[in-house]
C-alpha positions in Angstrom: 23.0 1.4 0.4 24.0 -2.1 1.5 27.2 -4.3 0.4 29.0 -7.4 1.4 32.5 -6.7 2.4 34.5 -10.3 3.0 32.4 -12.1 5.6 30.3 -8.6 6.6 27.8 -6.8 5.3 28.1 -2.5 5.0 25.6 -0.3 5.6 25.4 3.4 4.6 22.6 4.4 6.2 24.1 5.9 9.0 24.8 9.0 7.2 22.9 12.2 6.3 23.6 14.9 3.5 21.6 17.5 5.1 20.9 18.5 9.0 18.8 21.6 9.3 15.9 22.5 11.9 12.7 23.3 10.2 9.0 23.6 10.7 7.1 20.2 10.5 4.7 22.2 8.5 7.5 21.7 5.2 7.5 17.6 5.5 3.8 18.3 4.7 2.5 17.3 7.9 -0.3 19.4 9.1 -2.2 17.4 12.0 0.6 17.1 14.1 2.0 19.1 16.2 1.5 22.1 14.3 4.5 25.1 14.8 6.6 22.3 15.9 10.2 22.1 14.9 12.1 18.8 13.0 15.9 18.6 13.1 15.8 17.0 9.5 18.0 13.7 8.2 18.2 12.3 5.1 20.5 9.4 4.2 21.4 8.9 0.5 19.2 7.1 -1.5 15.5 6.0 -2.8 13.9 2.6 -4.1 12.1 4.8 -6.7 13.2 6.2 -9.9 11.1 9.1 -10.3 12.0 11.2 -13.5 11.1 14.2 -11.7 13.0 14.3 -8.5 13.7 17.4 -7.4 16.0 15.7 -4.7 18.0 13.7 -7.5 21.4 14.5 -6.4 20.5 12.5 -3.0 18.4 10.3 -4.1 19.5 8.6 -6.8 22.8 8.1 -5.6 23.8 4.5 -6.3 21.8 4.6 -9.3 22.5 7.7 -11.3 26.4 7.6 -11.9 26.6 11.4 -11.8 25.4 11.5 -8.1 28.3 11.7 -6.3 28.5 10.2 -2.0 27.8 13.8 0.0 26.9 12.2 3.6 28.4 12.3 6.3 28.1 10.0 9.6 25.4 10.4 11.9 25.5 9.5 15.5 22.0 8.6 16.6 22.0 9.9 20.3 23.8 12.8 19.5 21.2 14.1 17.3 18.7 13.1 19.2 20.2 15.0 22.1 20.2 18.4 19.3 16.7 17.8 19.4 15.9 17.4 22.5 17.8 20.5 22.9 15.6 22.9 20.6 12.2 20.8 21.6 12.7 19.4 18.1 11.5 15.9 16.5 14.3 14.3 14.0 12.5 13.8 10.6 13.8 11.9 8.0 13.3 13.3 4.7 14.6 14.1 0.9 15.6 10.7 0.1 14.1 7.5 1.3 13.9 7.0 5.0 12.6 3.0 4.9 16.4 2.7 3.2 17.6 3.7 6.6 15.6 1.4 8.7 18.6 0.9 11.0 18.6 4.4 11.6 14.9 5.2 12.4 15.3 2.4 14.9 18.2 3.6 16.8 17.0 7.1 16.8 13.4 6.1 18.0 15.4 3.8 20.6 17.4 7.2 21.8 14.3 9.2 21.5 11.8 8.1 23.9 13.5 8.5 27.3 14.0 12.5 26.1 10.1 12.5 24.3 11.6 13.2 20.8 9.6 11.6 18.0 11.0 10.3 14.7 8.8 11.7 11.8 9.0 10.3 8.1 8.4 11.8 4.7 8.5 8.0 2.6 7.4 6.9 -0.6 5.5 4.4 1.2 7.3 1.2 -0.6 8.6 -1.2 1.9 7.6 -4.5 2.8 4.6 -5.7 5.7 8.0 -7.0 7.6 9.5 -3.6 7.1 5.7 -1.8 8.2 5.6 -3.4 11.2 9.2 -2.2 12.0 8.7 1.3 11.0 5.3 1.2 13.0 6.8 0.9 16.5 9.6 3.6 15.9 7.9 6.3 13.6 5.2 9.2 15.5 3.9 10.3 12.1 4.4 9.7 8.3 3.3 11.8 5.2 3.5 9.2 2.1 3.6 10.6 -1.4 1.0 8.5 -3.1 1.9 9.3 -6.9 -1.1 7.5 -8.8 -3.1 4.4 -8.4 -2.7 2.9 -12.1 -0.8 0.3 -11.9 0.9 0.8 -15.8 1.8 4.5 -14.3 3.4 3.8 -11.1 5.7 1.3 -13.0 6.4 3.9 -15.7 7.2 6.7 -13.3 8.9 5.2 -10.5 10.1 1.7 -11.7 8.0 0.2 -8.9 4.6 -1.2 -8.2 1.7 0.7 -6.4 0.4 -1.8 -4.3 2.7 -2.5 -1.5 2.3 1.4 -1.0 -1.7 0.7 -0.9 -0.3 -1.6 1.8 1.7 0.1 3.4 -0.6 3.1 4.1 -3.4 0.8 5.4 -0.3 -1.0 7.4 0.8 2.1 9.3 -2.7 3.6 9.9 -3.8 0.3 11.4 -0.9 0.5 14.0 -1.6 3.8 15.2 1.1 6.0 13.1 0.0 9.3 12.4 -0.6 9.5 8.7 -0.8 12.3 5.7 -0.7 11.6 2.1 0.7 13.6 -0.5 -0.1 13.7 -4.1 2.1 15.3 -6.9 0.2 16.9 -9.7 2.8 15.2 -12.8 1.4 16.0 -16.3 -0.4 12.8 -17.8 -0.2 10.9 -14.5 -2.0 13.1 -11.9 -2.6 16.5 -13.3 -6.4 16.3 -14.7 -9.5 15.4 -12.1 -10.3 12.6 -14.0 -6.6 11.1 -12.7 -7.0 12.7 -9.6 -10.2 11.5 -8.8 -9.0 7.6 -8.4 -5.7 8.6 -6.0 -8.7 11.0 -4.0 -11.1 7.9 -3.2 -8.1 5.5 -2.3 -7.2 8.2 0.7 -10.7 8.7 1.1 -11.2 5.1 1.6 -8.2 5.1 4.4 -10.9 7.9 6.4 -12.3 10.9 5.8 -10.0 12.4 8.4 -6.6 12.2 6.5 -4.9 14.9 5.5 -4.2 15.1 1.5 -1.7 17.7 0.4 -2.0 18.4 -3.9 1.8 19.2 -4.6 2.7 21.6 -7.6 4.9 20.1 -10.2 7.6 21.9 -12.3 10.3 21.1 -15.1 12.4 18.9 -13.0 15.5 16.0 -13.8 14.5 14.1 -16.6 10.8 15.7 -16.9 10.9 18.8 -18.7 9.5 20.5 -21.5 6.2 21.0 -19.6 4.2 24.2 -17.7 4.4 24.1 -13.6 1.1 22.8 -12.3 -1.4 25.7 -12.9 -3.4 27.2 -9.9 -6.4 25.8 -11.7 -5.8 22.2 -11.9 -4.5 22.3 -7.7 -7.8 24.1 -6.9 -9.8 21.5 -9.5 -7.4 19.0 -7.3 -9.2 20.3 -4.6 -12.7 19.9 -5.6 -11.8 16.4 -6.2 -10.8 15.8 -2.8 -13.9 17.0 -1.4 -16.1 15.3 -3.5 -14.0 12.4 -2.8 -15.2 13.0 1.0 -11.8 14.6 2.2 -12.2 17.1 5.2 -9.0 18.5 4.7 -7.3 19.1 1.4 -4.6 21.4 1.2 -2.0 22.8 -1.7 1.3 25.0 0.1 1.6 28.0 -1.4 -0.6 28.3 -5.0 -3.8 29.3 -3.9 -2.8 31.6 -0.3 -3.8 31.3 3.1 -7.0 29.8 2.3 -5.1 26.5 0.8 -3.4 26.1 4.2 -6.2 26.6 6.5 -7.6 23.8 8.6 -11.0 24.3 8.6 -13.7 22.8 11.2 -15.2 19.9 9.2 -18.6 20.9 10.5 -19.3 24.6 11.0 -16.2 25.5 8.6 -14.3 28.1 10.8 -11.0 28.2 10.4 -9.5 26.7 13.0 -5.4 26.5 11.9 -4.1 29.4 9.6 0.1 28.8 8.2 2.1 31.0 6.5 4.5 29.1 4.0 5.7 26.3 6.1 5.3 27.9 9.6 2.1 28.5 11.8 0.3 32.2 12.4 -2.7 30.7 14.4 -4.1 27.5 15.9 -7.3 27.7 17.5 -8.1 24.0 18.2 -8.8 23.4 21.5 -8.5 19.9 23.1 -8.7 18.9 19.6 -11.9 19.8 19.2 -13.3 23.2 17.2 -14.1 26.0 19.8 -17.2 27.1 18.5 -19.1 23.8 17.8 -17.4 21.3 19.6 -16.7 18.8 16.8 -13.2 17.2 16.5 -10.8 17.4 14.4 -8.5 14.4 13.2 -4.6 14.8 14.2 -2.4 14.9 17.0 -2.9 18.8 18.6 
């Protein structure tokens, strides 16, 4: 994403393959906003190597030669003035938004006069330089945490867990909203005994975070294998709560239900989402209507 050209250096972030308005329901993020709309970046690239990508023919150009360069430029204040335009935050997702650092900022910089946020969906690798960055430009950020064994993490992505430990500790602690997502890959994530280690890591970050359980099919490079099983994501599930997570959710696999916010005391649903849009939120200055206790997010 970077080269040296003479005396100057090249950047390539400034460029998006996709630009699409969509609910901010499909980054996952749940807690924020909810039935808001993101106009929806994503410059070429990752730092990970995952064998199941589903976005591979983004994000692994410059390392897979059969990815070919799709973007195209991106003018920061112009899309930020599209936004603006439909009410819309910009979200950068698909690929690896920490790659396009440069971008984030100069979007955020454009953004705040007009109230438009700059949302994330990030694998959570980047350095406690590149947090702090990221942390003054970036509303909210759901980070795929993939496993917490160190031997797996290298195996499947080609990089090491704990800078994205780090890294969710590091943007929680400077006030970014935060969700974590959680892949269900066969032999890394898939069984509650795996689960139950990722499940106490978020639980340790607060009881309050939001951790979505992600169903995995036949993908890439990782194939030969059944899609996740409704089973194992509502076992995934168990393991959350037991973990102490109020709110554990999976998309689509098990309904409504496994959308629904529910009131972490009196357990009335309180949010109720279709696939990746909203059909009902009842929270009320962030706070349950019939008991009064809050709920954790940004309503």
């Amino acid at each position: 994403m970077r080269r040296r050209s003479g005396a100057e250096l090249e950047t390539a972030t400034f460029a998006t393959t996709v630009r699409h308005l969509d609910a901010v329901e499909r980054k996952p993020l749940f807690h924020y906003r909810p039935g808001s709309r993101c106009l929806t970046l994503a410059a070429p690239g990752c730092t990970f190597r995952c064998d199941y990508c589903i976005n591979h023919r983004v994000s692994q150009y410059g390392r897979d030669p059969g990815v070919r360069w799709t973007g195209e430029p991106v003018d920061a204040a112009a899309v930020v003035a599209a936004a603006a335009a439909e009410r819309a935050a910009v979200a950068l997702s698909y690929t690896e938004p920490s790659l396009a650092l440069e971008l984030t900022l100069a979007l955020a910089e454009s953004g705040r006069p007009l109230g438009v946020p700059v949302l994330w969906k990030s694998n959570g690798f980047l350095t406690p330089e590149a947090v702090e960055l990221a942390a003054g430009a970036v509303a909210a950020v759901n980070v795929d945490l993939k496993t917490v064994d160190e031997a797996r993490h290298l195996e499947l992505t080609g990089a090491r867990v704990g800078p994205v430990l780090e890294t969710l500790r590091g943007l929680q602690g400077r006030g970014v909203w935060l969700e974590v997502s959680t892949p269900l890959i066969p032999g890394i994530s898939a069984t509650p005994e795996e689960l139950r280690p990722i499940a106490e890591a978020v639980a340790a970050l607060g009881p309050g975070v939001p951790w979505h359980l992600g169903r995995v099919s036949p993908a890439y490079r990782r194939t030969g294998h059944a899609p996740t099983s409704p089973a194992e994501l509502a076992a995934g599930v168990r393991v959350g709560r037991e973990a102490g997570l109020r709110h554990v959710y999976v998309e689509r696999a098990l309904g409504a239900d496994g959308r629904a916010t529910r009131c972490p005391h009196c357990r009335e649903v309180l949010v109720e989402r279709g696939v990746w849009s909203l059909e009902r939120n009842r929270i009320e200055s962030g706070a349950c209507p019939s008991c009064g206790t809050p709920v954790d997010g940004r309503w």
